[in-house]
C-alpha positions in Angstrom: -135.7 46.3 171.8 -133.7 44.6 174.2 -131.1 46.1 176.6 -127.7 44.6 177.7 -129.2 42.6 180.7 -131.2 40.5 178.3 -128.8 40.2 175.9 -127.3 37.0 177.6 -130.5 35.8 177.2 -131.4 35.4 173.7 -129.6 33.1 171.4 -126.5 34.9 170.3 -126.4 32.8 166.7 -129.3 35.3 165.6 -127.4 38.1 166.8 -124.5 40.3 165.2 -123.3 43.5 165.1 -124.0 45.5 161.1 -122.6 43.8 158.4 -119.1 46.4 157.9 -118.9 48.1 154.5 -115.5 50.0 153.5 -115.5 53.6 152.5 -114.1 55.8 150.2 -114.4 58.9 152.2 -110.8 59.6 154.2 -111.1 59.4 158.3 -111.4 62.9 159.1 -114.1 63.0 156.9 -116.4 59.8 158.6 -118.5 61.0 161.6 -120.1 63.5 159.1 -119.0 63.1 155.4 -121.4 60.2 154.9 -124.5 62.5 155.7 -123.6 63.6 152.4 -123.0 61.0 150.1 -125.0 58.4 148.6 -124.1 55.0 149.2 -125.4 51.8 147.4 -125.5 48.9 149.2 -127.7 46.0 150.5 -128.1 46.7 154.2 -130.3 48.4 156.2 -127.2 49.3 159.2 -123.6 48.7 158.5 -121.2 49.4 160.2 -117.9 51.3 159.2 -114.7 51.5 161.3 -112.9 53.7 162.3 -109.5 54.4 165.0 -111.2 54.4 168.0 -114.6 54.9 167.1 -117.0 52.7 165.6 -120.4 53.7 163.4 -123.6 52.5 162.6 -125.2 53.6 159.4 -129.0 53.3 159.5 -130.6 52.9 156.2 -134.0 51.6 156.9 -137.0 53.8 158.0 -138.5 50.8 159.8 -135.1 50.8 162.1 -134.8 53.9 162.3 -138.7 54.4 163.8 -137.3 51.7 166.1 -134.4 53.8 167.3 -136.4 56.6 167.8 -138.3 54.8 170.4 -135.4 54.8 173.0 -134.0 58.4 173.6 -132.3 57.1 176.6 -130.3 53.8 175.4 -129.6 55.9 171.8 -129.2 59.4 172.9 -128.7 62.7 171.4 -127.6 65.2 173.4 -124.5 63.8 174.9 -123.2 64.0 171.8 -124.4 67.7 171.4 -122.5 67.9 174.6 -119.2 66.6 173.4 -119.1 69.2 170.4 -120.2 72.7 172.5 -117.2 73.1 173.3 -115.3 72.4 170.2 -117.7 74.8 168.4 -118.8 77.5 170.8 -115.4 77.9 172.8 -116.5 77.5 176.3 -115.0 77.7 179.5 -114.1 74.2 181.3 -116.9 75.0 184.0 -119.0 76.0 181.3 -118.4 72.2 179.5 -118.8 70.2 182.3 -122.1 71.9 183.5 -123.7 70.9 180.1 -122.5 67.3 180.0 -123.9 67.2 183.8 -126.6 64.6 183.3 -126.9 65.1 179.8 -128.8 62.3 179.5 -131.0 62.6 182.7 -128.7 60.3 184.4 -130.1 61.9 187.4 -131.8 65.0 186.7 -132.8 66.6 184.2 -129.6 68.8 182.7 -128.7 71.8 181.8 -129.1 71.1 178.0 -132.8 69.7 178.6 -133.9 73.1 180.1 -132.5 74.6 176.9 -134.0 72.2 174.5 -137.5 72.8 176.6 -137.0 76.9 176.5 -136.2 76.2 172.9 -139.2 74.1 172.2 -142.2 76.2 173.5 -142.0 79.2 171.8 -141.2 77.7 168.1 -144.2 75.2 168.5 -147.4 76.7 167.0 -148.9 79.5 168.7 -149.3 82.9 169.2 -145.4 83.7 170.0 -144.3 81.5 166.8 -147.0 83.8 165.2 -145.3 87.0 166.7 -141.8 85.9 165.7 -143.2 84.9 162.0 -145.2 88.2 161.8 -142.0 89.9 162.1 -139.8 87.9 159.7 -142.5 88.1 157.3 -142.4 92.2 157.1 -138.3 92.4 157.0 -138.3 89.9 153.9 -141.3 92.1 152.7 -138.7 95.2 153.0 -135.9 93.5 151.5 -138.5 92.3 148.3 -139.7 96.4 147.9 -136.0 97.3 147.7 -134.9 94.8 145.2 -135.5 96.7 141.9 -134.8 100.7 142.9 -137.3 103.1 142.4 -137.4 103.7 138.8 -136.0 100.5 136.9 -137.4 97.7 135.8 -134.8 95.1 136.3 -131.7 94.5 138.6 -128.2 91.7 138.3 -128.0 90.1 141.6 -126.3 87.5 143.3 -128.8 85.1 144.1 -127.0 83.1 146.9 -125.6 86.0 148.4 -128.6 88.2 148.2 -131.0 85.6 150.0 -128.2 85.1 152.7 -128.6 88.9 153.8 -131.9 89.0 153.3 -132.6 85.4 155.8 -130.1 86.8 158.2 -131.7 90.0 158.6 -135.3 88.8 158.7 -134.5 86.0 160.6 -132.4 87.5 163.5 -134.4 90.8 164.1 -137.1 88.2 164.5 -135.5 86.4 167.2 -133.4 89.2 168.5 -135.6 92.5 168.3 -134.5 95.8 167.4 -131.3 95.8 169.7 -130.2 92.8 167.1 -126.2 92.3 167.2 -127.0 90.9 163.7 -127.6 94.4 162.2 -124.3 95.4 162.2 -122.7 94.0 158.6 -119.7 93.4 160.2 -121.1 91.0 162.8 -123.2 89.3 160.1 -120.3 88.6 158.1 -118.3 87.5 161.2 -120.4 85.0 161.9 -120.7 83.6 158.2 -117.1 83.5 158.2 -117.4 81.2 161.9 -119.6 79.2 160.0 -117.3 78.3 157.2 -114.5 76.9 159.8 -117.1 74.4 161.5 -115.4 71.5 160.1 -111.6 72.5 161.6 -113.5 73.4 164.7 -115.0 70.2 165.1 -112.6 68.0 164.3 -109.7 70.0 166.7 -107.3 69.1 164.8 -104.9 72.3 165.8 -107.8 74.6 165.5 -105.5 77.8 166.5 -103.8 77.2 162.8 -106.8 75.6 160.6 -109.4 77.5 162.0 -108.0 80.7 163.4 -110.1 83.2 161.2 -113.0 81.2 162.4 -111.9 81.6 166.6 -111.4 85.5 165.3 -114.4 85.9 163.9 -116.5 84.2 166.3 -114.9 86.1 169.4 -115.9 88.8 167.7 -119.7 87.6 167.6 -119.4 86.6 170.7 -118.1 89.7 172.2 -121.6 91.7 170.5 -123.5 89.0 172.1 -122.4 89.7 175.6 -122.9 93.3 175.3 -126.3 92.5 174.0 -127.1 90.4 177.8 -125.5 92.3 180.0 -127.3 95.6 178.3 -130.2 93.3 179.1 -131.4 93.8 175.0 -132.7 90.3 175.4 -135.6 91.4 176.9 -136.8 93.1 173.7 -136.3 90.0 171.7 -138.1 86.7 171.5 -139.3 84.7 174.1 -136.8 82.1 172.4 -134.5 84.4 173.6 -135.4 85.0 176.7 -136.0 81.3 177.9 -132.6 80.0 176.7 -130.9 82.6 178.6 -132.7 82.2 181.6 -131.9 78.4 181.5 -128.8 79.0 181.3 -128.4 81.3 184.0 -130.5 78.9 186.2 -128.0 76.3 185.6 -124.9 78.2 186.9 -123.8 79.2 183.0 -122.1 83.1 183.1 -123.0 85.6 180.5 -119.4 85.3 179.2 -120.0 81.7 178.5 -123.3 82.1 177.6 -122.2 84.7 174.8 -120.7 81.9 172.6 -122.9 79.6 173.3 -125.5 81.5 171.6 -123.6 82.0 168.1 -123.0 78.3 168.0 -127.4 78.5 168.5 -127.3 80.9 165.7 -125.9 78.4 163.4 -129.2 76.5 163.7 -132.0 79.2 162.9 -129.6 80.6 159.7 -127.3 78.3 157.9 -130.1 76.0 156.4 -132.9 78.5 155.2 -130.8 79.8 152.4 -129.7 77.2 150.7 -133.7 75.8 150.5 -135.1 79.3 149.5 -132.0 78.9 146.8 -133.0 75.7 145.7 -136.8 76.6 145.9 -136.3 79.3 143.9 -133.4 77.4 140.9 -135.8 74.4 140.7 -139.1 76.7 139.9 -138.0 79.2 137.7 -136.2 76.5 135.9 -139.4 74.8 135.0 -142.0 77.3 133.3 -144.6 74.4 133.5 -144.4 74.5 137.0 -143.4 78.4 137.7 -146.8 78.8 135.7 -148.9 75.8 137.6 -147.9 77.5 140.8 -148.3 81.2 140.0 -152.3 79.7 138.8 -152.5 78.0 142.7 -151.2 81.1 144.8 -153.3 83.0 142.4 -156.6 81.6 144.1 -155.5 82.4 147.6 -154.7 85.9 146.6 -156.8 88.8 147.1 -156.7 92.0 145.3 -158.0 95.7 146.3 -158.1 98.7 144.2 -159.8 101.6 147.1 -156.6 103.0 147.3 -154.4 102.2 144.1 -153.9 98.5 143.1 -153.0 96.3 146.3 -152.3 92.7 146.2 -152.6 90.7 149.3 -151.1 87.1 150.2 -151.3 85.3 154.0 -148.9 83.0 154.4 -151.4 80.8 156.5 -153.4 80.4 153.1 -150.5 79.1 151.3 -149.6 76.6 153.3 -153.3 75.3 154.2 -154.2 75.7 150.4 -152.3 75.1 147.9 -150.8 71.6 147.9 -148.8 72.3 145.3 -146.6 74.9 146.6 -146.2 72.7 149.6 -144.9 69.3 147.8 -142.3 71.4 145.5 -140.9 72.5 149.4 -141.0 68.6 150.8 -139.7 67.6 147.3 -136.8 70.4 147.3 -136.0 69.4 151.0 -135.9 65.8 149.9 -133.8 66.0 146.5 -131.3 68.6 148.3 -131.0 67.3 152.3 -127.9 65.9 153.8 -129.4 66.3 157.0 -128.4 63.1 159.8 -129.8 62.6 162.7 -127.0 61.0 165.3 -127.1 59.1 168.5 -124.5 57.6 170.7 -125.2 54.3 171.9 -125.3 54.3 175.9 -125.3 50.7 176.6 -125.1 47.4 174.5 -128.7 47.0 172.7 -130.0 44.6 170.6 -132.3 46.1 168.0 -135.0 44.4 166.4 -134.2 41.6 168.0 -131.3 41.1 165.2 -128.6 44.0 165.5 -126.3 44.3 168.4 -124.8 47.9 168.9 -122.1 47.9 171.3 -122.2 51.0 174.0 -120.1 54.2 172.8 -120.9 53.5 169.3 -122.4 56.0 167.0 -125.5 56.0 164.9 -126.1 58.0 161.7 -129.7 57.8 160.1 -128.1 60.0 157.4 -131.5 61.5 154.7 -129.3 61.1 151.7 -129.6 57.5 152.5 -132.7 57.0 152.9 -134.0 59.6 150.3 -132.3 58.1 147.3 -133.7 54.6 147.7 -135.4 53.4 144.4 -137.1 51.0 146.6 -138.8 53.8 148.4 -139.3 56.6 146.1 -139.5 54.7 142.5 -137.1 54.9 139.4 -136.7 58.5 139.1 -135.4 58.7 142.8 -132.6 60.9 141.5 -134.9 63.4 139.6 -137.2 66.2 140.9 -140.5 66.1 141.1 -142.1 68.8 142.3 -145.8 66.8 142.4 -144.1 63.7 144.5 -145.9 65.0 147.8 -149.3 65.6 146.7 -151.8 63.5 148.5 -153.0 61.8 144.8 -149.5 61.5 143.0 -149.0 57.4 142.4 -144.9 56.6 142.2 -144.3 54.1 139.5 -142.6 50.9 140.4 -143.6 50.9 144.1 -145.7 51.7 146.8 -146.1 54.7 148.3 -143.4 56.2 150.4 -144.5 55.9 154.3 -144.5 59.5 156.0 -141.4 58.2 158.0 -139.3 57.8 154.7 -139.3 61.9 154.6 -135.7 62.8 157.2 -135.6 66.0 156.0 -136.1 67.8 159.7 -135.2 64.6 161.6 -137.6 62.6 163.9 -138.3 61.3 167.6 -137.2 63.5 170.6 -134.8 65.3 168.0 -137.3 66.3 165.5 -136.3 70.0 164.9 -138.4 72.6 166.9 -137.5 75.1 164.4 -139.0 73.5 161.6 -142.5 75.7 161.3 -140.7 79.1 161.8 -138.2 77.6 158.8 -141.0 76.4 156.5 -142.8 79.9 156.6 -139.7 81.6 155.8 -138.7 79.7 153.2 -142.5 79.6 151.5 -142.4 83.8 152.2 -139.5 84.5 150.3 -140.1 82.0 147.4 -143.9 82.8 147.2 -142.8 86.9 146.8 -140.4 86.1 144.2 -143.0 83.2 142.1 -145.6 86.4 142.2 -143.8 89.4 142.0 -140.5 88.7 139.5 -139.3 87.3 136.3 -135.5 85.7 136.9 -133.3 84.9 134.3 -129.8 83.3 134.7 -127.2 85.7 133.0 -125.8 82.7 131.3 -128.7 82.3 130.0 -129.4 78.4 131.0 -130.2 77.4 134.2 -127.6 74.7 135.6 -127.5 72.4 138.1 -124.7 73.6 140.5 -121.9 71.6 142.0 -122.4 70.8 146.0 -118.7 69.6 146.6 -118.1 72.4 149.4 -121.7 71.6 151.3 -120.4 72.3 155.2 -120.9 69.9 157.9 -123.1 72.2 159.9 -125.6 72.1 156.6 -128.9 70.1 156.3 -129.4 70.9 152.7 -126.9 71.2 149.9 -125.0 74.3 149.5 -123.8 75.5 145.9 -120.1 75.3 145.6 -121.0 79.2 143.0 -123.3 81.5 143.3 -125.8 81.9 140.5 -125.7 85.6 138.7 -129.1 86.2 137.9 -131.4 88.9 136.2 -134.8 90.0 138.2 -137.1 92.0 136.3 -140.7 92.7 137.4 -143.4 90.4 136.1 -145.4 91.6 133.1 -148.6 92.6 134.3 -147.7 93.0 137.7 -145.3 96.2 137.3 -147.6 98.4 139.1 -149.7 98.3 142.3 -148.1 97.1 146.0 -147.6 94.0 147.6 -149.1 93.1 151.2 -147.9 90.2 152.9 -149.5 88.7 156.3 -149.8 86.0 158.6 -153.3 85.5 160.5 -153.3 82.9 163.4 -153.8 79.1 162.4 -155.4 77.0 164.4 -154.1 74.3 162.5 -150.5 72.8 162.6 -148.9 72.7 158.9 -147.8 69.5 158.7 -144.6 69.0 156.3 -143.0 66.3 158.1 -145.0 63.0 159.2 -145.2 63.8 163.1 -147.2 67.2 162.7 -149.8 64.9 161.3 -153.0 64.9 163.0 -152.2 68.1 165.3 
């Protein structure tokens, strides 16, 4: 990789910028919208104008391994720096101490220290443990009150059931028993923030596209400044803790900080839903499968009758034994992300010695992309395969896929810290339902729904209708309890190509 100084150097015939491809989707729609389509086309960058802004699509995972290299010259967080605002609402001082050397230009920024307080805690270890522990045994409670006492059967709402039931989990995990979260109407605040990302972003007139959204998060935002200045952070997690005290370090109030941390929020709720959804649709939609997989948890299971019938599952056994369970989550993550990893080009480069980015581009290495190649995945690219990630499957029609072709939670400096906490939620919830419950669609087929509405905040595909299903207890499993644990792993759980080997 070359930088700008050399550039004069090299012989500029074998140099050009991406080859540019035109677009179907409309201009308020291009920094994002393409993380969710699928387009066909020769190259492996292109480039795709726009007024004022020009983009690089990245649809190689041999480039994009190459821009991961360079954090500096193809950088993340200025952009992250450019949008805080937009999204969280923040005072002017606020703004302009996170873009202060948000890209190290001389020191190390006040987004850095957050990304490092973010970091520590989520990576393996005994607080990830302590925050899992807890997630586990509020998804545990939600699972015992499904069906009430009594019945055998219950009509939910699949979509929104799950949503409460990751959002409570989830945020008494990270937030403790003074949780903002717990109070419904602050849970549904912030969902209602969540669906007005897009106006927000864009700022187009955001008082008059997105002013339930500005409501709704000043009203999130107000329960989260009551919770610091109460100092309730204090019982939460150590995630908690750490990104506050960064912030405070770096001159940030409490009334700034307040908003700041429901635009955080966004990032440890909005995606685990939708993949326990999918999970979930894709499995009990295949009895060969819902039946190969209830056979593999099976022999991790252990059963006790001292004291009644008592069936016990650790999560850490799951996701260290049974390989099966484990590829339907990578293949689920790969047949339903939209995630994008996006970087703003700092200074001319040349990459590869072939590409020349110009400075204050952006870069898209959108999954979608990437993940519906036939050249990397085989003809049936476009269908799920629950068995496509086990170590002895063999793709037909080509080789197979390098670890780097998965984009699921990102890569480089940017790979997301959150992944392990996310992984063990989502395997939690869709391991309790696999073992414990029947489900049934109430239409009596199981169909594929429509992702049109998928917001721009989401990694994964979000159905544009929920799914009325019916939930009955499995058939000789109605009686006896359920025990759920976590024991400490010494050994990471690899489900993306960079936790290999740790």
């Amino acid at each position: 990789m070359l930088t700008k100084q050399t550039v004069e150097e090299l012989n500029m015939a074998s140099i050009q910028e991406p080859p540019s491809v035109k677009t179907t989707i409309p201009y308020v729609g291009h920094l994002f919208g393409i993380m969710q389509s699928n387009h066909k086309n020769p190259y492996e960058i292109f480039t795709v104008n726009m007024p004022g802004q020009k983009m690089y699509i990245v649809a190689s995972p041999k480039l994009i391994q190459a821009i991961e290299k360079h954090p500096k010259t193809l950088a993340y967080l200025p952009i992250e720096a450019k949008f805080v605002g937009r999204v969280c609402g923040i005072s002017t001082a606020a703004q302009n101490i996170i873009e202060k050397n948000s890209n190290g230009e001389e020191d190390l920024g006040m987004l850095h220290n957050v990304h490092a307080a973010i970091r520590a805690p989520l990576a393996p270890g005994a607080e990830l443990d302590s925050m899992n522990r807890i997630m586990i045994q509020n998804i545990a409670t939600s699972l015992n009150g499904l069906i009430p006492s009594g019945e055998s059967r219950i009509h939910i709402k699949l979509v929104e059931w799950l949503r409460h039931c990751v959002t409570t989990a989830t945020t008494n995990s990270v937030y403790g028993p003074p949780n903002p979260f717990k109070d419904r109407e602050i849970a549904d605040a912030f969902w209602e923030f969540e669906r007005n990302i897009f106006s927000l972003v864009m700022g187009v007139l955001p008082s008059i596209t997105a002013r339930s959204g500005i409501a709704a998060r000043a009203k999130v935002s107000k329960a989260f400044e009551q919770y610091f200045k109460d100092g309730s952070h204090t019982q939460g997690s150590i995630l908690v803790s750490d990104k506050y005290k960064a912030a405070l370090n770096n001159g940030v109030s409490i009334e700034d900080w307040a908003p700041y941390e429901v635009g955080s929020a966004l990032a440890i709720l909005v995606n685990t839903t939708p993949t326990v959804f999918w999970m979930i649709f894709l499995v009990f939609s295949d009895p060969e499968l819902l039946a190969d997989l209830r056979t593999e948890i099976e022999s991790v299971m252990t059963t006790s009758t001292e004291n009644g019938i008592v069936r016990n599952l650790d999560i850490t056994q799951l996701k260290q034994n049974c390989p099966l369970l484990s590829s339907t989550l990578q293949e689920v993550l790969r047949y339903r992300s939209v995630a994008a990893s996006i970087r703003q080009v700092m200074e001319d480069t040349v990459l590869n010695d072939t590409w020349l980015l110009k400075k204050d581009s952006i870069l898209q290495m959108p999954s979608r992309i990437i993940h519906t190649t036939k050249a990397i995945w085989g003809d049936d690219v476009e269908e799920f395969n629950a068995r496509r990630f086990l170590k002895e499957y063999v793709p037909k029609n080509v080789k197979k896929p390098s670890a780097t072709a998965f984009r699921a939670f990102g890569g480089g400096t940017t790979l997301c810290p959150g992944r392990h906490f996310a992984t063990t939620e989502v395997l939690a919830i869709a391991t309790m339902f696999i073992m414990r419950y029947d489900i049934a669609p109430l239409t009596g087929k199981w169909s594929l729904p429509t992702v049109d509405s998928t917001n721009m905040t989401s990694a994964i595909m979000t159905p544009d209708n929920d799914v009325e299903v019916e939930v009955s207890l499995r058939k000789g499993y109605e009686e006896g309890e359920w025990a759920f644990g976590l024991k400490d792993s010494e050994k990471v759980f690899a489900m993306d190509a960079e936790d290999e080997g740790n």
